[in-house]
N, C-alpha and C positions, 0 to 999 in steps of 0.2 A: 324344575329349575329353581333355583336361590336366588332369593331375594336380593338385591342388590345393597338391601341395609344387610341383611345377616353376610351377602357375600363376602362385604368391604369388614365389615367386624373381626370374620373368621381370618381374614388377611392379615389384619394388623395385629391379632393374637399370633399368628405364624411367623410373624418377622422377626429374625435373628433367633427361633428358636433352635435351629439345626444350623450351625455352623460348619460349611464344610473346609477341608482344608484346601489350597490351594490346588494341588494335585487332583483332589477328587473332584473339585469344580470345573477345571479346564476337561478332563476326563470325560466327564458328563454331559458338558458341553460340546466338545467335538463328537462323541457320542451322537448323538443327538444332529448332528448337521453332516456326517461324514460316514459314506464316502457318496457324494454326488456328480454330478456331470457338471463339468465345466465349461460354462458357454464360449466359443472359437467364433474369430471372425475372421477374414481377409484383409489386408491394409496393405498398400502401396508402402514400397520400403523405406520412404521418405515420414511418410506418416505410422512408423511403427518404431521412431523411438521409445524407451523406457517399456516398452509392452513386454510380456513375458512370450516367448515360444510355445505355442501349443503342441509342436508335433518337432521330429527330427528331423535336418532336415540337412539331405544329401546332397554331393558335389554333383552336380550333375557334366561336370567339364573339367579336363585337367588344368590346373594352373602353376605355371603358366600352360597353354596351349600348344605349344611349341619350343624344340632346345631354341635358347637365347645367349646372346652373349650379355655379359659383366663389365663390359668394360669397351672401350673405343681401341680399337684396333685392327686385325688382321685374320680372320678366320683360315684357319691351315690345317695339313694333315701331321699330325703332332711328329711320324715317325721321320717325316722332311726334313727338322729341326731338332730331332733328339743329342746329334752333337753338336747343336751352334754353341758360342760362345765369343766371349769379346775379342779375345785373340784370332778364333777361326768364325767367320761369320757366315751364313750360309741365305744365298742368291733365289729370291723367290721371283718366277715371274707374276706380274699384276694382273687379276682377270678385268675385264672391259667393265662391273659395274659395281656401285657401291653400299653396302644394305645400310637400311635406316629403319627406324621403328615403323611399323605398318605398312613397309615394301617387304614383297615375296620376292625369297630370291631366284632367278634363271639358269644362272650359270652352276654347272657343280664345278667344285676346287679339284682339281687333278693334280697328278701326281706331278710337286715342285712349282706347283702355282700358289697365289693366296688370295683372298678377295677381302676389301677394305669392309669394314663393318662397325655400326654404333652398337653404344650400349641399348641394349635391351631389343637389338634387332635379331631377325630367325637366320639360326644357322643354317648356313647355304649346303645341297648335299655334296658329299665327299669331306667334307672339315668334321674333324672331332674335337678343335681346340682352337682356344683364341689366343692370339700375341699381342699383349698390351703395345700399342704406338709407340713408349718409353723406349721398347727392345728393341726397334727398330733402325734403320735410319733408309734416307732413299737412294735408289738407286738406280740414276737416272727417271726417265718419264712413265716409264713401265715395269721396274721391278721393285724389292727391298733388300736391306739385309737385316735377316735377322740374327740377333747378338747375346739369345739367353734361350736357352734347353726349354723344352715346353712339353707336358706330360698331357696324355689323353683326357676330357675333360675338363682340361685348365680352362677358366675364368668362361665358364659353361653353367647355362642352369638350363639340366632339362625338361621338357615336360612333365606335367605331374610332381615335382619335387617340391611344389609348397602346397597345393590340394592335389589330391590324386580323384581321380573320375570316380563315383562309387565309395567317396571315403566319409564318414558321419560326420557334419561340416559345423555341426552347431545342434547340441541335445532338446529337449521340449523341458521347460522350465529354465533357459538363459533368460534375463534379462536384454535388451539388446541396446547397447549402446555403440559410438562411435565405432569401435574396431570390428566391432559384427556387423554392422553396416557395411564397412569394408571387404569385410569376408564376402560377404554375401552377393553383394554389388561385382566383386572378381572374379564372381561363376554366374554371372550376367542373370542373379535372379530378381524380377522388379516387385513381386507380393510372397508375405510372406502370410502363416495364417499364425495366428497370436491367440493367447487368450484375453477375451475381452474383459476388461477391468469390471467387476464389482462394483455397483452404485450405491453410494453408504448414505444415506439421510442422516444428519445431522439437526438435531432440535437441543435447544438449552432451557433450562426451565426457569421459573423462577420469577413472582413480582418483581426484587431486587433490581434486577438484569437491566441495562441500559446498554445498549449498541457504541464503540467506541464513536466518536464526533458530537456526540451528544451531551449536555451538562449533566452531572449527578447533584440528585435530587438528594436529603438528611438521610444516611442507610442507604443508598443507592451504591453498586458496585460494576463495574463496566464487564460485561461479557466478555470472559476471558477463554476460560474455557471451549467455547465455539468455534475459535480465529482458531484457535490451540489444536484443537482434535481434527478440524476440518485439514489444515495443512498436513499431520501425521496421518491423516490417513491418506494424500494425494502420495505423500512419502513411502507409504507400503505397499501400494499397489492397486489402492481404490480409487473410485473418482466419486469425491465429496459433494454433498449439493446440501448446501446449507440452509434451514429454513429458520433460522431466526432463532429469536427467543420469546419463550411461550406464558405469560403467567400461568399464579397457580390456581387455575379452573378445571376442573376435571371435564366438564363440557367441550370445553374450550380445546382442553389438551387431549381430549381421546381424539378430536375430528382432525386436531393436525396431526397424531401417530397415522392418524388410518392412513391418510392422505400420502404421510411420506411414506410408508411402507407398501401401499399401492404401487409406486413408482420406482422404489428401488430394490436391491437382493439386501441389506441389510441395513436396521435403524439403530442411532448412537446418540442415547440423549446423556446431558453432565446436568446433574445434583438430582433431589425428587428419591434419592433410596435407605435416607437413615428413617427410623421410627419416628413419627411425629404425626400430628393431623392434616400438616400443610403439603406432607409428601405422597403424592398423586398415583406417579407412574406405575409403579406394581400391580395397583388394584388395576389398571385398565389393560394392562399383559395379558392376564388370564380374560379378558374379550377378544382377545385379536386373534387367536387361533391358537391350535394344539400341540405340542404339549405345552408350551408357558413355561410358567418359571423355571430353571435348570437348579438355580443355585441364587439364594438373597441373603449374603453375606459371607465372607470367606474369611478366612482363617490369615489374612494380612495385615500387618503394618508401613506403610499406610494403604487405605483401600478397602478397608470391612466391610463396608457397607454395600459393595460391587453386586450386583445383580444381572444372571447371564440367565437368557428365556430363549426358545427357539417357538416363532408362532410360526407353521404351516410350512416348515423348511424354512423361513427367512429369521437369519440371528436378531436378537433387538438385547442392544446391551441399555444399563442404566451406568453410569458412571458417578464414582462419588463427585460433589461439587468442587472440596476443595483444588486448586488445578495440580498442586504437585502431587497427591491420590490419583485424583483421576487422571493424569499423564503416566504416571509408573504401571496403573493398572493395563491402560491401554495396549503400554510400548508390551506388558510382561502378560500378558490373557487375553488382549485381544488382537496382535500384531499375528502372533501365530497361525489363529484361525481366518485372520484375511488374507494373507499367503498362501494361503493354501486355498483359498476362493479364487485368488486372482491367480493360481496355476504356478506360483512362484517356490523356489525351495524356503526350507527355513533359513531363518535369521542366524547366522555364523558370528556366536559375538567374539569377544577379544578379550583374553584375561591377564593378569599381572598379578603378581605377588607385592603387596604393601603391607608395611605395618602400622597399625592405628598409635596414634601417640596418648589419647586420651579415653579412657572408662566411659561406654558407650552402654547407658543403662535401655532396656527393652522390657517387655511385656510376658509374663507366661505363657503360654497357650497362643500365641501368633508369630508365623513366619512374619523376622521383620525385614528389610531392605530399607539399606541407611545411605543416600547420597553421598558422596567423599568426592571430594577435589585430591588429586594430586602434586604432592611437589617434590625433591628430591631433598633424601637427607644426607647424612654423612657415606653412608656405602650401600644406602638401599631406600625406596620410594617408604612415602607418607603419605597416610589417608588419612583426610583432616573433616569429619562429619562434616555435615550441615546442621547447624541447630536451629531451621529459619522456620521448621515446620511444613504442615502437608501441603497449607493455606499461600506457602510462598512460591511465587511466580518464578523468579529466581532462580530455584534451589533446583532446579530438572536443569535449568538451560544454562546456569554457571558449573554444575557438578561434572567431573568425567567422569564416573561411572556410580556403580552399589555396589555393597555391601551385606550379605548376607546372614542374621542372625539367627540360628534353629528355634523353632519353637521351643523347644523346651529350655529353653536358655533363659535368664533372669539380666542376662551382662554377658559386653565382651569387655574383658577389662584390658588397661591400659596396654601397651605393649606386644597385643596379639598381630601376628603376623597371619592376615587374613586374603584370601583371595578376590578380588575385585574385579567385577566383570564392566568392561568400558562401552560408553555409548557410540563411541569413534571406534575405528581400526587400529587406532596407533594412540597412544599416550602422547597427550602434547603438555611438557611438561615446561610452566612457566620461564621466563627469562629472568623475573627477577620476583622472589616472595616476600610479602611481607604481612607480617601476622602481629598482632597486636589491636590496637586501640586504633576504632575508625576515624573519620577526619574528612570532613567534605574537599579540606584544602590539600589534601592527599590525591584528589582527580586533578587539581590545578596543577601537580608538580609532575606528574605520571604523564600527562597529554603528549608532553614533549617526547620522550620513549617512543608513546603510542606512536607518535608519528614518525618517527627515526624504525619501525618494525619491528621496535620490541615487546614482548608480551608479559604483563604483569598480574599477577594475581594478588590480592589483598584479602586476607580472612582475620574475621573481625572478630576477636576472642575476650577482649579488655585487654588492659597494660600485664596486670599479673598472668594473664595468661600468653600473652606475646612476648615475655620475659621467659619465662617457662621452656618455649619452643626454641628460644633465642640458643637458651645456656645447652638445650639438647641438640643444636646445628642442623634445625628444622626449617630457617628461614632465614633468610639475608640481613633483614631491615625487622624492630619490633618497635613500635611507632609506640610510646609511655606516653603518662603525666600522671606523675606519682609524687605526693607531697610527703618527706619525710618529719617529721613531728619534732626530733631532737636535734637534726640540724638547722628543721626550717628552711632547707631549701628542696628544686627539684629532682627527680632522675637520679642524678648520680650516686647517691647513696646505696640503691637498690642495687648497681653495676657489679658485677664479677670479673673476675680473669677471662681473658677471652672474649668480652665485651667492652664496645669500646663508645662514648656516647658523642652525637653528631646536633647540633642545636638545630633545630626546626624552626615554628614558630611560636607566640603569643597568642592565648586566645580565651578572651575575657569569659566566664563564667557566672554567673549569678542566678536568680532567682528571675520565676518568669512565673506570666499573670494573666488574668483578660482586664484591660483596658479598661478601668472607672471603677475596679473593683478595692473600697475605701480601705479593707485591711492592710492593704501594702502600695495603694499611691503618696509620694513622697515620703517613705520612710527607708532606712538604711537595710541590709540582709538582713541583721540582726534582732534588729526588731519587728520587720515583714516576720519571722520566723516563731518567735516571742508572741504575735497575734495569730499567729496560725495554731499555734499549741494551744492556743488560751479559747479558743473557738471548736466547741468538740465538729459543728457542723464540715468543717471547712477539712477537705481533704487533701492527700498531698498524692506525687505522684512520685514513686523515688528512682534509683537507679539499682542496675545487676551488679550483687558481687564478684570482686574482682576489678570496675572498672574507677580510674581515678578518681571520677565526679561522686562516685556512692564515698568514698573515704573522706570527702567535704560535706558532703549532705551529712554524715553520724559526728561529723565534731559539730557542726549547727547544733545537728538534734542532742546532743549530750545524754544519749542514752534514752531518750525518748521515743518512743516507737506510735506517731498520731497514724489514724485514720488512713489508708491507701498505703501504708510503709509495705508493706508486702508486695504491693504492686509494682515490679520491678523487668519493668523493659531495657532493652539493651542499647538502645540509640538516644541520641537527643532529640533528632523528629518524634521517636516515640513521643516522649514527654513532650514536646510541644503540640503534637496534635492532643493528647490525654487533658492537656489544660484548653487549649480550641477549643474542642469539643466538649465541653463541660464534664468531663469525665473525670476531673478534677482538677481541683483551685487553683496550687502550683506545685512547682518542681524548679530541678535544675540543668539548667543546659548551657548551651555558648550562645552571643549575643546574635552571632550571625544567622542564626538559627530561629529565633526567637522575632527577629527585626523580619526574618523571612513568610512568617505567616504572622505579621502585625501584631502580635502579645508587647504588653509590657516586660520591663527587663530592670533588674534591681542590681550591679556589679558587683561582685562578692573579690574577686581574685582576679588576676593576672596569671591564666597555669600555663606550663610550659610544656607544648609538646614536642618533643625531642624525639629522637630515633637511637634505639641501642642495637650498633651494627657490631655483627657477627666477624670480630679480628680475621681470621680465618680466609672467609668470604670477598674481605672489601675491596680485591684486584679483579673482580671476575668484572665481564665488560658491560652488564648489565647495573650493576653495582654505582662504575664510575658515570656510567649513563645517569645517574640517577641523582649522583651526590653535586655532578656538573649541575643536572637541572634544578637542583635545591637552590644553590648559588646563583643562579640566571638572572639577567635582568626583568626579562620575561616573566617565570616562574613568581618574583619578588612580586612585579607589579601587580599580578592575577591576585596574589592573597592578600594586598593589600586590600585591592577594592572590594574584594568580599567579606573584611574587617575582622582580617588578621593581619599579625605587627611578626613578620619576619624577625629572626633573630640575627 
């Protein structure tokens, strides 16, 4: 046996040296676990929502059980009444009693008689057809007349004509929800036998990890991943039992695998599988039983680092940490293999034809899967990336579906009309988009919508890039603040034909700091900036090309490129936590922003953000929703106190 130093050595030389691809790893994997017995249980029908059908299962009774009638009326011999009619009306006499739902009837209908009858009561014998009460009228205390032709069968439902005795009433592998309850329940069956859900252990690894209700500690990040996988897998047909989160001890961490995989059919731990020293799980697979590792790293973007081992027949996957990796990986490698544990069919997804608007660069050598939102453009749908990364919580539970790029691809460029497979069943395509430059005061003015039931999506691209989609009739609304240089004013300069600009708000810009820090208390932007250049220590934090605030930051810097210029986040939080956090000195963002997490704040401008709404667009009724709530007294007041100046 090997050393458990040479063991752990030979492991970590082996990682990520055989990359397989996607195909070959799920392969290998099912391989490796399939085909096994599926454990069946019993459950009373009440308690066998959501379970999947283990077995077929047959009508054992016709339903209905008996011809019934459709309708309140008259149970007759059809051929009695084949020439009534309003003009000639034809004289039934009345039998002595009257059917109801759950009375047998006595009497048979004879020739020129009729017998009163409800809906859903059993045809009495000698009647082949019922006479709606309408047709009717009385006649006297004991007959009718009937006043409309009546064909054999009329307003009749016989037995067996919705289940027949002997008919496959429901396959092995339904899911069973509300109407198979039904079904089932109307051929008086009380247990059905189910396959019994799959126990998945869930473990999260990681000193890092803090439990959500808990304060985070410097580098502390709340257990996301956990809540995350344990609900996706209650969703596909397993039942989750969450053991927490584990630091990183190998001691530690072998005793809690053994433990949960003692107790359940398969283990799911998130992060613990990129190459480093602090990452655990791998080495302690190959103790838990045979064969171990299937596949430690695959051929994905995002997801590489994915590690799928079968120990002793029970799966134990490793999942990457970041959560939108380890969500894609899940829903796309391991969603399949619990389906088919829990006795369930595959997953049936949903495709659509979209075209990407914008050159979507990728990796050589890795099948990639690129999140996209939906929205609708001029005659045909837009898949609008996610640029928020694997790392973003976000980017799985705001996106409608993916995007797939071939490995051997470098780029899907602009323009490509790509096939998009949806997380939902149906495209649910916004009520109103707007793409542009983000704005905290953008949820202030949207609320009202939310509440009125309309549905809004906002993708955050910068001003030049929500200009861009504006002039292509990619989106309703593209929220700017663009400072034109030779007019010196905002917005409108930038405007096209077909664009048309709507005044927003004010919202002060300036330089932001940590509190007592002597470069830039009491002095103006221009000179805060002036001490920042002249200080090689001091570093800066800037902004993404493209958005208004980076075109203020390079006329400050005039062509100066200090310390942190490269470091270029897309938000203004960015930059406010980057200077919080000692990450660096300063940057630029809005005051409300800045006053939000206690920094110092130096006022540089007054910029305008404005909206360039889409001429075309501005009658659809999500539009005027919107431009009413711009205007609102409401809407006003909200931005004011979060220290913005309405226009």
């Amino acid at each position: 046996m090997m050393p458990r130093s040479q063991e752990r050595s030979a492991l970590e030389q082996e990682q990520f040296l055989k990359i397989l691809s996607r195909e070959e790893a799920l392969a290998g994997f099912e391989a490796a676990l399939f085909p096994r017995v599926i454990p069946i249980e019993l459950r009373k029908l009440a308690d066998a929502l959501g379970a999947a059908l283990a077995q077929d299962v047959t009508a054992p009774i016709d339903v209905p059980p008996f011809d019934r009638s459709n309708v309140d009326g008259f149970a007759v011999r059809s051929a009695d009444v084949a020439a009534a009619g309003e003009g000639e009306p034809v004289r039934l006499g009345l039998n002595g009693e009257t059917i109801h739902c759950g009375t047998a009837p006595t009497l048979q209908v004879a020739a020129g008689t009729a017998t009163a009858i409800a809906t859903g009561g059993p045809l009495p014998r000698g009647a082949d057809a019922v006479v709606m009460v309408e047709h009717t009228q009385p006649a006297g205390s004991d007959a009718i007349e009937v006043r409309r032709a009546t064909s054999p069968g009329q307003f009749v439902s016989y037995a067996g004509s919705d289940i027949a005795r002997g008919e496959a009433l429901l396959r092995a592998g339904t899911i069973i929800g509300s109407r198979e309850i039904g079904m089932l329940a109307a051929c008086g069956i009380a247990e059905v036998t189910v396959a019994r859900k799959p126990v998945v252990a869930v473990i999260s690894t990681g000193d890092e990890l803090v439990q959500p209700g808990q304060p985070l500690a410097a580098a502390d990040i709340y257990d996301t991943n956990g809540a995350i996988v344990t609900a996706a897998i209650d969703e596909n047909g397993g039942e989750a039992v969450s053991h927490g989160a584990v630091p990183d001890d190998e001691v530690k961490l072998e005793a809690a695998m053994r433990r949960a995989l003692a107790d359940a059919d398969m283990l799911v731990l998130s992060g613990g599988t990129s190459k480093g020293a602090g990452d655990l799980s791998h080495r302690i697979i190959g103790r838990l039983g045979q064969p171990g590792i299937i596949a430690h790293g695959v051929a994905l973007k995002p997801g590489k680092p994915l590690c799928l081992a079968v120990c002793d027949g029970k799966p134990v996957v490793i999942l990457p940490g970041f959560p939108t990796s380890a969500m894609f990986t899940f829903h796309d490698m391991i969603v399949p293999v619990l389906r088919r544990m829990a006795g369930l069919p595959p997953r049936s997804d949903a495709r659509v034809s979209a075209t990407v608007p914008v050159r979507i660069a990728s990796e050589l050598g890795r099948t990639e899967f690129v999140m996209v939102s939906l929205v609708e453009g001029k005659d045909r749908l837009i898949a609008y990336p996610s640029g928020k990364g694997s790392g973003a919580i976000t980017s799985f539970a705001q996106a409608d579906g993916f995007l797939r790029i071939d490995a051997l691809a470098d780029q899907m460029p602009a323009g490509t009309e790509a096939e998009v497979t949806l997380f939902t069943p149906h495209v649910r395509v916004p009520d109103l988009v707007i793409v542009g430059s983000h704005c905290t005061g953008l949820d202030l003015v949207t609320a009202e919508l939310a509440q009125a039931g309309l549905t809004v999506r906002s993708i955050a691209v910068g001003s030049l890039g929500g200009l861009a989609a504006a002039k292509r009739g990619e989106c309703d609304l593209a929220p700017i603040h663009l400072f034109d240089d030779q007019s010196e004013t905002y917005n409108t300069p930038y405007l096209v034909e077909g664009l048309e600009l709507v005044p927003g708000w004010r919202r002060m810009q300036g330089i932001v700091f940590r509190k007592g820090d002597k470069r830039f208390e009491g002095v103006g932007a221009k000179d805060a900036v002036a001490a920042a250049l002249a200080d090689p220590a001091c570093i800066m934090v800037n902004r993404n090309q493209g958005a208004g605030t980076r075109i203020l930051i390079d006329r400050l810097l005039g062509g100066a490129r200090p310390e942190g210029y490269w470091n270029q986040p897309r938000s203004h939080n960015a930059v406010a936590a980057a200077v919080a956090q000692h990450r660096a000195d300063w940057g630029m963002t809005i005051a409300p922003v800045a006053h939000a997490v206690g920094l110092g704040f130096i006022p540089l401008a007054e910029e305008h953000y404005d909206f360039a709404l889409v001429t075309a667009r501005k009658d659809r009724p999500a539009v005027r929703a919107f431009l009413n709530a711009l205007r609102s007294e409401d809407a006003r007041a909200a931005l004011e106190r979060a220290g913005f100046r309405p226009a």
